[in-house]
C-alpha positions, 0 to 999 in steps of 0.5 A, spaced: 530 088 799 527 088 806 533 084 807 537 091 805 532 095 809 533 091 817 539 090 815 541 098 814 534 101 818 538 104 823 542 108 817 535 109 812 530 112 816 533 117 819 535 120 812 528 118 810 525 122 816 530 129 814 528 128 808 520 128 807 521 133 814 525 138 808 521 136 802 515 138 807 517 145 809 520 147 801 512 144 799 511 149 805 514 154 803 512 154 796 505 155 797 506 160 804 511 165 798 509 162 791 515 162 790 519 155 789 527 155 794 531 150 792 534 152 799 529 150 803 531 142 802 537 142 805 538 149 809 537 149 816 531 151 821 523 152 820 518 148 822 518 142 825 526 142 827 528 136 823 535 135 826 531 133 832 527 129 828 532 125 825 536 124 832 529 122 837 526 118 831 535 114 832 534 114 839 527 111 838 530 106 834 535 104 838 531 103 845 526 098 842 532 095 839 537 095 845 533 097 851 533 103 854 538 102 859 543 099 854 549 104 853 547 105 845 540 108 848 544 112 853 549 115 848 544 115 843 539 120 848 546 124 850 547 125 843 540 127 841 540 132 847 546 135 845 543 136 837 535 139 840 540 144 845 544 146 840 539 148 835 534 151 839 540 154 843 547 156 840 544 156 832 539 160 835 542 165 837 547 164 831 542 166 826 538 172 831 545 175 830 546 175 824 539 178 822 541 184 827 549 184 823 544 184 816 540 190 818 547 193 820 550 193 814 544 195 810 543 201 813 546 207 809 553 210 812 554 205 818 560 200 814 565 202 811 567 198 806 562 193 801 559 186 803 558 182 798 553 177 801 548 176 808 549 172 813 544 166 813 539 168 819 536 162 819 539 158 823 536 155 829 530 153 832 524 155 837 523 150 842 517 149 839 519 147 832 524 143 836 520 139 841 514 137 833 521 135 831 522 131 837 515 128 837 515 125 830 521 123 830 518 119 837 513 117 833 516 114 827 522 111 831 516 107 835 512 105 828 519 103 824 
């Protein structure tokens, strides 16, 4: 079995990371709302970003295994850049968006036609969640 896990680590504890990250926030949201949301282990956004964690704790990896001036270091670092800037970024501003575009259509006499379903604002992240997620991932990298 260990075999197994050297041989796919690199694959495994990324997954592993995003799961326990996930399980963590629907444990978290089920005490904060006493309400049990199954969507809370695969939706995106809240604390701690586990996109940044999965991407850093990979990145880690690779510079322990490759070295940090390997070219898999350096695609692995641009690739997690790119992922934390998109979270806290674009997806961000996706889902403030669709809080305001939710309000609009909940307000009375201002659509004209019938919407069937909200827009999921939940989508990004803050730079704080980014930067916890970043950390864990850091630090799970360099135990792994």
């Amino acid at each position: 079995m260990l075999g197994f896990y050297q041989e796919y680590k690199y694959l495994i504890m990324p997954f592993a990371i995003w799961f326990c990250i996930q399980l963590f926030k629907l444990i978290w949201d089920l005490v904060v709302t006493h309400k049990f949301n199954f969507k809370r282990i695969l939706g995106a956004g809240g604390m701690p970003s586990s996109h940044s964690a999965v991407v850093t704790c990979l990145a880690t990896m690779i510079g322990k295994t490759a070295g940090i001036n390997s070219y898999q270091f350096a695609m692995a670092v641009v690739f997690a850049s790119v992922v934390m800037y998109d979270a806290a970024g674009v997806r961000r501003a996706a889902g403030k968006q669709a809080k305001l575009l939710n309000k609009i259509i909940e307000t009375p006499g201002l659509t004209g036609g019938e919407v069937s379903e909200k827009l999921v604002e939940v989508l990004g992240h803050t730079p704080k969640q980014v930067f916890v997620g970043a950390v864990i991932g850091i630090i799970v990298g360099l135990i792994v």
